[in-house]
Legacy VTK file of the C-alpha trace (Angstrom):
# vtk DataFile Version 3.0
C-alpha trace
ASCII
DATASET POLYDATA
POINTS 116 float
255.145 -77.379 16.272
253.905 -77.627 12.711
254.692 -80.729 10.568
257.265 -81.233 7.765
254.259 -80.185 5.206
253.265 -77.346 6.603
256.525 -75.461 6.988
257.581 -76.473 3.262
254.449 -74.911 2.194
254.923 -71.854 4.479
258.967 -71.572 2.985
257.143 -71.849 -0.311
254.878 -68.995 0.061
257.659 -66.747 1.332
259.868 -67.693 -1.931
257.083 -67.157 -4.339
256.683 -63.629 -3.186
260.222 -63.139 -4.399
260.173 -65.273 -7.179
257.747 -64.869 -10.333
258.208 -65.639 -13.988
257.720 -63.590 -16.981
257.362 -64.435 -20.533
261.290 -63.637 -21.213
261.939 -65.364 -17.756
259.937 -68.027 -16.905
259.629 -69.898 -13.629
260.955 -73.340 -13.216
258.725 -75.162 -10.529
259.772 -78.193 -8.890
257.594 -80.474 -6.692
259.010 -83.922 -5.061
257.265 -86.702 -3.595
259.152 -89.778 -1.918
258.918 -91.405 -5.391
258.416 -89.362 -7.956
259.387 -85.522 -9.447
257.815 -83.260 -11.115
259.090 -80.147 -13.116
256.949 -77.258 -14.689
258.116 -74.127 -17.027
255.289 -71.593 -15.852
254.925 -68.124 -17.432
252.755 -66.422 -14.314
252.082 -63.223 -15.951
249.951 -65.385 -18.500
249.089 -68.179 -15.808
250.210 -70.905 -18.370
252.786 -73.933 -18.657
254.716 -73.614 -21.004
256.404 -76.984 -20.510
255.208 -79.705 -17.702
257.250 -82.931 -17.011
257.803 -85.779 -14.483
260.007 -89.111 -13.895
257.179 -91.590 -14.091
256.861 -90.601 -18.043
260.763 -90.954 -18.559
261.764 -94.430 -19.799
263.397 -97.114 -17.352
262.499 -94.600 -14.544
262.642 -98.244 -12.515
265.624 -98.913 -13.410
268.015 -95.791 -11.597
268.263 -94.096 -8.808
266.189 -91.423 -7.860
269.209 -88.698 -8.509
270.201 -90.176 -11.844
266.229 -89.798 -12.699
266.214 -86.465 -11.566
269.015 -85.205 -13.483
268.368 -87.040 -17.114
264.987 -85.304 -16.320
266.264 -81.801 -16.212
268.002 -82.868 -19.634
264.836 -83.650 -20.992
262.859 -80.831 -19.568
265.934 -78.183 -20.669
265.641 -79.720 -24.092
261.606 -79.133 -24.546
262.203 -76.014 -23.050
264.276 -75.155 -25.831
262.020 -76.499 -28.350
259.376 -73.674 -26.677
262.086 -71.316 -27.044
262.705 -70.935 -24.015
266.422 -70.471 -22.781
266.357 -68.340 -19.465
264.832 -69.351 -16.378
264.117 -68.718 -12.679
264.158 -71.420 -10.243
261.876 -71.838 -7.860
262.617 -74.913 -5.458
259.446 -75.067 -3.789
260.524 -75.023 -0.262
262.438 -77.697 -0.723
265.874 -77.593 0.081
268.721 -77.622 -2.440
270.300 -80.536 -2.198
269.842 -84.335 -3.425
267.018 -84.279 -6.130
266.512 -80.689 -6.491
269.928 -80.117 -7.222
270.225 -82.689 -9.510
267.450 -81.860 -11.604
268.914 -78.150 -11.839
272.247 -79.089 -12.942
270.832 -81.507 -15.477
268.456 -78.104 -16.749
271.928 -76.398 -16.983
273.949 -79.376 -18.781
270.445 -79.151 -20.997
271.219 -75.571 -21.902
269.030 -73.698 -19.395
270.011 -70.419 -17.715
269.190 -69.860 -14.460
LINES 1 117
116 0 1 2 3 4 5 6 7 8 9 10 11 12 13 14 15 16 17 18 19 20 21 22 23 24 25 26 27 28 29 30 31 32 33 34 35 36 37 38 39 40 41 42 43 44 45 46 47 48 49 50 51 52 53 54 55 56 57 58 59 60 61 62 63 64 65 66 67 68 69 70 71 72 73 74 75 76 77 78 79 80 81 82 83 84 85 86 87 88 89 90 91 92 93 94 95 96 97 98 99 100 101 102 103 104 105 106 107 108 109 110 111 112 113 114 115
């Protein structure tokens, strides 16, 4: 039996063969930790960031929930996306499941203005 880790990084693998971001499309990655999350606008045909982004930078990130930090940070990442002109995206969860966080950061993206 593998541990919690090792199959998220396994479900990860299997997801990134299906999932890659151009420069018209870029990838929005998503990593959690028990604390914090962290959100990334990657354009893999040029192997760059376009936009990078987590809670602990976000003011009062103290103060709320984890959800409610999660989804004003897809507002905030949405808008600097936009600033990089960026307006279409694919999502890639990260083996994660979509639910709780992850789904709260994505419908804060599309409140933002980002297409998935």
């Amino acid at each position: 039996m593998k541990n919690k880790k090792e199959k998220r990084i396994r479900s990860h693998k299997m997801i990134r063969i299906k999932v890659s971001g151009t420069a018209k499309r870029p990838r929005l990655s998503v990593f959690r930790s028990n604390k914090h999350i962290y959100a990334q606008v990657i354009d893999d045909e040029k192997g760059r960031t376009i936009v990078g982004i987590s809670d602990p930078a976000a003011k009062d990130a103290k103060k709320q929930n984890k959800s409610i930090r999660a989804r004003a940070l897809g507002k905030l990442l949405a808008q600097r996306a936009k600033e990089a002109k960026v307006k279409k995206v694919v999502f890639d969860r990260g083996g994660y499941n979509y639910h709780g966080r992850l789904k709260s950061l994505a419908d804060g993206a599309r409140e933002g203005g980002l297409e998935f």
